[in-house]
C-alpha positions, 0 to 999 in steps of 0.5 A: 458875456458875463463873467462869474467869478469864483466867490460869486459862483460858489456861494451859489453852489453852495447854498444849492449845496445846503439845499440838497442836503436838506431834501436828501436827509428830510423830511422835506416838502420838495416835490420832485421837480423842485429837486430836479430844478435845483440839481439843473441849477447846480450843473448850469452853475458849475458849467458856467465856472468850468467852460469860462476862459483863462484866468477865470475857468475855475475848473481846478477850483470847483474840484477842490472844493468838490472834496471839501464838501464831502469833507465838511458834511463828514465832519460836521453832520456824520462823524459826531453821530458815530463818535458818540455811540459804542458797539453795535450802536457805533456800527448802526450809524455807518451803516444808515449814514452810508444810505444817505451818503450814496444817493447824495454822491451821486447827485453831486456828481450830476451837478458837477458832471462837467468835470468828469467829462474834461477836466478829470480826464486830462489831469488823470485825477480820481472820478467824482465818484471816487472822490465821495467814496475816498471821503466817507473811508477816511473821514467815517470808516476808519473811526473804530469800525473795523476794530468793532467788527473784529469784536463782535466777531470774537464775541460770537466765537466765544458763544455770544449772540450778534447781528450777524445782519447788521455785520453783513450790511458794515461789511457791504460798506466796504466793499462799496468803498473798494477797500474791503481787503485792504481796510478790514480783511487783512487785519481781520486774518491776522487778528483771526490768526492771533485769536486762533494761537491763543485759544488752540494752547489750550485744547487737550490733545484728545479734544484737538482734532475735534475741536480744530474741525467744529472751528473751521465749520464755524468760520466757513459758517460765518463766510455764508452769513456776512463775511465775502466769499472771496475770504473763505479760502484765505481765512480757512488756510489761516485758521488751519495753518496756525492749528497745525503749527499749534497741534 
């Protein structure tokens, strides 16, 4: 039996790779059976390189560079195009990027199915899945997101117009990634909490309790129109609590 080395297979791999990528983000002329074709190839490929014998199965290999496509398709084609836009714009270009993103995870994790069924589970590491989720959370969705949000947000409690439609679809992104509390919810309560004590010092004892209840309605109304259900709860005590403390 042939054997197919590292560097040999994974220039294949990668060109697949490139291929892809090209059909995913289009216009491409590729029927669909010619993606088909070159997802099969893929995983033929990637099989050949994980089912090998030692010193040649390359199972830990295929999964590092796995990442590192993500990683430099991140970098190279997604984190300029956000980088160079501001506000909303910023905030439009994760959101279509996203789109793409997905369907092209899962095909990759198609291609190298064969990891998630034997290497993956024997040295307890992170799904295929995961890995392209983890990727897109680091490399895009820390990049001022979160602090756009949090403005735009600020802007409407101030009176301003915004897409809530668009706030609603950012915000699905993280609850995609799995990291909505842990990388929006929680700096936004605080920032809500701040926002609050700041803004209470200035109500008149006369106005406080009306203005402190037309709050609270706005904010359970911003739950309804993008923020999760599950924040209600947690943002309407913070709101109320910081109005009582400042009453």
């Amino acid at each position: 039996m042939n054997v197919l080395e590292l560097e040999e297979g994974w220039e294949t791999i990668q060109t697949g790779i490139t291929k892809l990528i090209d059909i995913l983000e289009g216009p491409d002329e590729s029927t669909p059976q010619a993606e088909v074709n070159l997802i099969s190839a893929l995983y033929n490929t990637v099989y050949a390189m994980v089912t090998q014998k030692d010193p040649h199965n390359y199972s830990e290999e295929l999964y590092e560079r796995y990442e590192g496509v993500y990683v430099d398709y991140l970098k190279s084609k997604v984190l300029p195009s956000v980088q160079e836009k501001h506000g909303v714009s910023m905030l439009q270009e994760p959101v279509k990027r996203w789109a793409t993103y997905k369907v092209m995870v899962r095909k990759l994790c198609t291609c190298f199915l064969y990891l998630d069924r034997y290497y993956i589970p024997r040295k307890s590491l992170p799904s295929l899945s995961d890995v392209g989720l983890s990727c897109f959370r680091k490399e895009i969705m820390k990049v001022g997101v979160k602090d756009s949000v949090i403005a735009l947000i600020n802007h409407e409690r101030e009176g301003g117009e915004i897409d809530q439609a668009l706030l609603k679809n950012v915000l699905q992104v993280y609850v995609d990634l799995k990291s909505y509390v842990n990388d929006f919810e929680t700096a936004f309560l605080n920032d809500t909490a701040d926002y609050y004590t700041q803004i209470a010092s200035s109500w008149s004892k006369e106005d406080y309790a009306a203005k402190a209840e037309e709050c609270l309605r706005k904010e359970k109304g911003r739950v309804t129109h993008y923020l999760e259900s599950s924040s209600e709860e947690k943002l309407l005590k913070r709101v109320q609590d910081v109005l009582n403390a400042a009453a």
